[in-house]
C-alpha positions in Angstrom: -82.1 7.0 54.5 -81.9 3.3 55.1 -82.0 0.7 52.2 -83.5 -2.3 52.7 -84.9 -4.9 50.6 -88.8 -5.8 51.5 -89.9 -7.1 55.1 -91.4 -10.2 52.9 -88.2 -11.1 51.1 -86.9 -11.2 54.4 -89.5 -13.2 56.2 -89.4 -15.4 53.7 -85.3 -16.2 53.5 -85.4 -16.3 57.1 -88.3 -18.9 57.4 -86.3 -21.2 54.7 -83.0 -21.1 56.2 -84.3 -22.0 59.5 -86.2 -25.1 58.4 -84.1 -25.2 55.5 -86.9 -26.0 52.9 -89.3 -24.3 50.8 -92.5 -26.3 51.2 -92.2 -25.9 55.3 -91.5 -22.1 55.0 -94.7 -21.4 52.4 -97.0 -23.2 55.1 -95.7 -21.5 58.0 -96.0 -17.8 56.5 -99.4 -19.1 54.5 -98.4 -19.0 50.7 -96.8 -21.0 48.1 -93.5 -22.7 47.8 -93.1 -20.6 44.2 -94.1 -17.4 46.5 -91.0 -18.5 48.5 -88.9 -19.0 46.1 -89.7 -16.4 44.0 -89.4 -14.1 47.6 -85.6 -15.6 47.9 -84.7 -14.9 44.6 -85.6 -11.3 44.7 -83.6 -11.1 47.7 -79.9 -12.7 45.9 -80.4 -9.8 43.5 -80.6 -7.4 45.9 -77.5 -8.9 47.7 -76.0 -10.2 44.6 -75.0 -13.5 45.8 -76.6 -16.9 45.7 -77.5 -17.6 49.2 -78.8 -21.3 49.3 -77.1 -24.4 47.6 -80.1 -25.8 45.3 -78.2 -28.6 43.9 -77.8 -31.5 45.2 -80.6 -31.9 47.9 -80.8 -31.4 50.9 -81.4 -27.4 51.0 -78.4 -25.7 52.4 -77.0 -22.1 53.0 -74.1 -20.5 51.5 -71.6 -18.9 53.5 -73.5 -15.2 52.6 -76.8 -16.7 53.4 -75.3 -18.1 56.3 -74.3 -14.9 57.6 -77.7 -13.2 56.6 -79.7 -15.3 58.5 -77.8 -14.7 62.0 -78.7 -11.0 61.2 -82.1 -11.5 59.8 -83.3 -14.1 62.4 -81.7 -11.5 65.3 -83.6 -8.4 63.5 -86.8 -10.2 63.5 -86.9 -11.5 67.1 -85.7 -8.0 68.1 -89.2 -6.9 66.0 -90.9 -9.0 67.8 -89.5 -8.7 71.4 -90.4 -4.8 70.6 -93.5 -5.1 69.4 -94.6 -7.3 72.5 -93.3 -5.4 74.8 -95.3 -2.3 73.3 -98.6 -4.2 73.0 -97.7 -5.1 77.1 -97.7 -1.8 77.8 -100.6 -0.6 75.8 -103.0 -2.9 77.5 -101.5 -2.2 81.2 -101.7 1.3 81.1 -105.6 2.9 81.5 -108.2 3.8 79.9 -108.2 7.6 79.4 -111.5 9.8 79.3 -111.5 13.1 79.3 -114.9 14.9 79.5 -115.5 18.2 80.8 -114.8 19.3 85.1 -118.3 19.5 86.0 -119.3 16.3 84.4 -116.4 14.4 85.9 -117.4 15.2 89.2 -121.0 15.6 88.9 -121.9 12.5 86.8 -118.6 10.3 86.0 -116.9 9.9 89.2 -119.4 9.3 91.4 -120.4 5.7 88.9 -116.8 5.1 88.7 -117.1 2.5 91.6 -119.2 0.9 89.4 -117.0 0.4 86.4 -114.6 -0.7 88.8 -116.5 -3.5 90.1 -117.7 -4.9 87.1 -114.3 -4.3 85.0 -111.5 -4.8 88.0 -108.7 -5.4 85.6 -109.5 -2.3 83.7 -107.8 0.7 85.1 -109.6 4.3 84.3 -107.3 7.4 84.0 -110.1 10.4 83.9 -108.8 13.8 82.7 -111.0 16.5 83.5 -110.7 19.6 81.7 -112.8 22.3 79.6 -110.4 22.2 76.7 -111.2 20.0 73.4 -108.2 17.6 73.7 -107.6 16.0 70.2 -108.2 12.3 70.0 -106.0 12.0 66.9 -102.3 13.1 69.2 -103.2 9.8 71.7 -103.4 12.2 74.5 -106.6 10.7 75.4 -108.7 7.4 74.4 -112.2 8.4 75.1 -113.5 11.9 75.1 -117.0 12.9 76.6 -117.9 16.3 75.5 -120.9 18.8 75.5 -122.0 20.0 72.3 -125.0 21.5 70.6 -124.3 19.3 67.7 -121.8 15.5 67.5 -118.6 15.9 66.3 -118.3 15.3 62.4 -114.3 13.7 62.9 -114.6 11.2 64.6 -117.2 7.9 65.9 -120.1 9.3 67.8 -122.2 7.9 70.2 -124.9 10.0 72.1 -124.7 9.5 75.9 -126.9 11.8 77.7 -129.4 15.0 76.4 -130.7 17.2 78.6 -132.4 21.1 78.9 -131.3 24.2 80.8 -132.9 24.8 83.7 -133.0 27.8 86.3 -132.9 26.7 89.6 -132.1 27.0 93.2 -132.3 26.1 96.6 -136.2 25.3 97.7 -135.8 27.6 100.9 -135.0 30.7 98.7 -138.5 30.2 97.2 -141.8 31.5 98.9 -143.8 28.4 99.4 -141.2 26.5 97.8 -142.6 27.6 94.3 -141.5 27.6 91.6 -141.6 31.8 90.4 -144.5 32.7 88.2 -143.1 35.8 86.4 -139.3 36.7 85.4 -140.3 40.2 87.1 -139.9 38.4 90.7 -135.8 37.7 89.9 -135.3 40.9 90.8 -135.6 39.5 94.6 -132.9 37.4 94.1 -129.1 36.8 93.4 -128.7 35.8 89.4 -125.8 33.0 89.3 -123.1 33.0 86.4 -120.4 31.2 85.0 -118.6 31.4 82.2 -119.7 31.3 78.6 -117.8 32.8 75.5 -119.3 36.2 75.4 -119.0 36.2 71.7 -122.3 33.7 72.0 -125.9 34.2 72.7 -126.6 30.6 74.2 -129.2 29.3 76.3 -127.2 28.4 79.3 -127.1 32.4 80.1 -129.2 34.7 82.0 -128.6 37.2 79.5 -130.2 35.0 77.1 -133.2 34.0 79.0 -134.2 37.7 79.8 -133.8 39.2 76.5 -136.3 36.2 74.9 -138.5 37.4 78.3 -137.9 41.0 77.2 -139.1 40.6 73.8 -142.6 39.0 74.8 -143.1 41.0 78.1 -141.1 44.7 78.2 -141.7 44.8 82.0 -138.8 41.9 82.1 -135.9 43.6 83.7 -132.6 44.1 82.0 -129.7 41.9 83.7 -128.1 45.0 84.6 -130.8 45.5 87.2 -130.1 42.3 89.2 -127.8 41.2 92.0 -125.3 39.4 90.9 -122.5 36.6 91.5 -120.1 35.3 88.7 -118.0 32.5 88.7 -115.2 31.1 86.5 -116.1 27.6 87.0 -119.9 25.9 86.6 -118.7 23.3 89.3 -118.8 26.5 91.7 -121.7 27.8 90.3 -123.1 24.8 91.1 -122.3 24.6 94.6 -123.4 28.1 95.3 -126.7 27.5 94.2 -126.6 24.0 96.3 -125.6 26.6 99.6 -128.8 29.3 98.7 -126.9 31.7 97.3 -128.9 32.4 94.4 -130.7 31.2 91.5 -128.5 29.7 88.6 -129.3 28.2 85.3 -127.8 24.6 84.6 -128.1 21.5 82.5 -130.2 19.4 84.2 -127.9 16.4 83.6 -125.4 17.7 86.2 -128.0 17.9 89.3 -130.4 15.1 88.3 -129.7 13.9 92.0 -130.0 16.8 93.8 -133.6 17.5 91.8 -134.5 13.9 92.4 -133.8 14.7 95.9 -135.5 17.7 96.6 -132.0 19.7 97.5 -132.3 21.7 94.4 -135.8 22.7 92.4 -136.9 24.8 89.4 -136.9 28.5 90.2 -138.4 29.2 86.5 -140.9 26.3 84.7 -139.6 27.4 81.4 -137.0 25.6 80.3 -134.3 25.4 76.7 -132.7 22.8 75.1 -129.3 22.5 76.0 -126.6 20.5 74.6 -126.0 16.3 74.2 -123.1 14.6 75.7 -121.2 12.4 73.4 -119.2 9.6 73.4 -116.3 9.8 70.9 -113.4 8.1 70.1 -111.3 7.5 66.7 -112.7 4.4 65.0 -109.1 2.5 64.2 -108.2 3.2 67.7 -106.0 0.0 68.8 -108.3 -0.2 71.8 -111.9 0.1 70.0 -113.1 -2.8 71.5 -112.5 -1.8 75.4 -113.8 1.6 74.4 -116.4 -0.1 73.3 -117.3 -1.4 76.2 -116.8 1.6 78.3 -119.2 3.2 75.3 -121.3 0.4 76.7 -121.0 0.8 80.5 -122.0 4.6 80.2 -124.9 4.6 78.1 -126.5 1.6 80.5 -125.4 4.1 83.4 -127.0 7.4 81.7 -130.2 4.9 80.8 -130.9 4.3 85.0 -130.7 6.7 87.7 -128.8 4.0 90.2 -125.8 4.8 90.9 -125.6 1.9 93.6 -125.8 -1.2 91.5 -125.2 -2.5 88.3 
């Protein structure tokens, strides 16, 4: 273990021998020429030498303090050469966001152009995945996750909130109505993806039927339907976009295509799903530009454009 006498003793000897007075030291490091001296003296008892002639004036170093200050003054710009170079780095490198696959594709990246053009100098680095990445190992500045309630470690700011809804492609439905009785799924494909089975959570079929089931026993039970599972929601997603079947979703990933007309509700009944929300540690280095990108996305998730600013 290194011993080392305090970084302010030696800010202090360092800023008198290089202007080789008190007074002009104490106003360049903000304190009193007693704070100085006091500072200088601490650091002769640690060394055990005198190392500045006093008596008569001018202020001058001793041989020791001499040779301490071509070590100090070299330690210190090495400190600061470091630390620049670091702070360089930090605000070249981008801004990291990771959020879940399906809402990177289906929500983030497509208003990405838009960050871009108002923020050019700002690079994004967006790091989709369904793991929880922890904001406290710097593996990621900015996380965007889906939760049923905000995170309790961390700032929080609520982006986007949004309901589960069943739906499919408007050909699949006759008249393109929507279905007026759970009965009439058993005409059609139910669409999966995966949940924890240890869960009973709205964004399920076998939730939605067994709260059918327990007002209306004619409901079927899942086990009587045609079925198609997938790993991934993003595919789920695209399966019901290509008429394979009928899937349920938060509506905040295919706002377009139900603005649009390429997807509509299969069911009128609808739950609450999750929020999306913004989070980030609050003595992150880079608050303020997370900030901002805070910013940027909740005036994004306010509109529907995803053409202009």
């Amino acid at each position: 273990m290194r011993s080392l006498p305090p970084l302010a003793q030696l800010r202090a000897f360092e800023a008198a021998a290089r202007r080789l007075s008190f007074k002009s030291a104490a106003e360049e490091l903000g304190v009193t020429p007693t704070a100085i001296s006091h500072q200088v003296r601490q650091l002769e008892a640690y060394c055990g030498k005198p190392l500045f002639r006093r008596r008569p004036r001018p202020l001058s170093l001793t041989e020791a303090g001499a040779r301490l200050f071509l070590v100090v003054r070299g330690g210190l710009d090495a400190f600061a050469a470091g630390l620049a170079d670091i702070r360089r780095s930090e605000e070249g490198r981008p801004l990291r966001v990771t959020t879940t696959n399906a809402f990177a594709s289906r929500w983030l990246v497509p208003r990405i152009p838009l960050w871009r053009a108002a923020h050019p100098g700002v690079r994004l680095e967006v790091i989709g995945t369904d793991a929880v990445l922890d904001l406290r190992t710097g593996d990621c500045d900015l996380s965007i996750r889906c939760a049923n309630t905000p995170p309790s470690d961390a700032e929080v700011q609520i982006l986007l909130q949004g309901d589960f809804v069943a739906v499919c492609s408007a050909n699949l439905l006759p008249g393109g109505e929507p279905l007026r009785d759970l009965v009439d799924l058993r005409q059609h494909t139910l669409i999966h993806y995966y949940w924890s089975p240890t869960k009973s959570h709205p964004g399920t079929w076998r939730w939605w039927l067994d709260r059918a089931r327990s007002r209306d026993p004619a409901v079927p039970d899942l086990g009587e339907f045609e079925q198609l599972t997938f790993r991934e929601e993003l595919h789920a997603i695209e399966a019901v976009i290509a008429g394979q079947g009928i899937a349920i979703i938060h509506d905040v990933l295919i706002a377009k295509e139900l603005e649009v007309g390429t997807l509509t509700r299969a069911i009128e009944a609808t739950a609450p799903g999750p929020g999306y929300f913004l989070t980030y540690n609050a003595d992150h280095p880079r608050r303020a530009l997370i900030e901002q990108f805070a910013e940027w996305a909740r005036a994004r998730a306010e509109g529907s454009d995803m053409t202009s600013e």
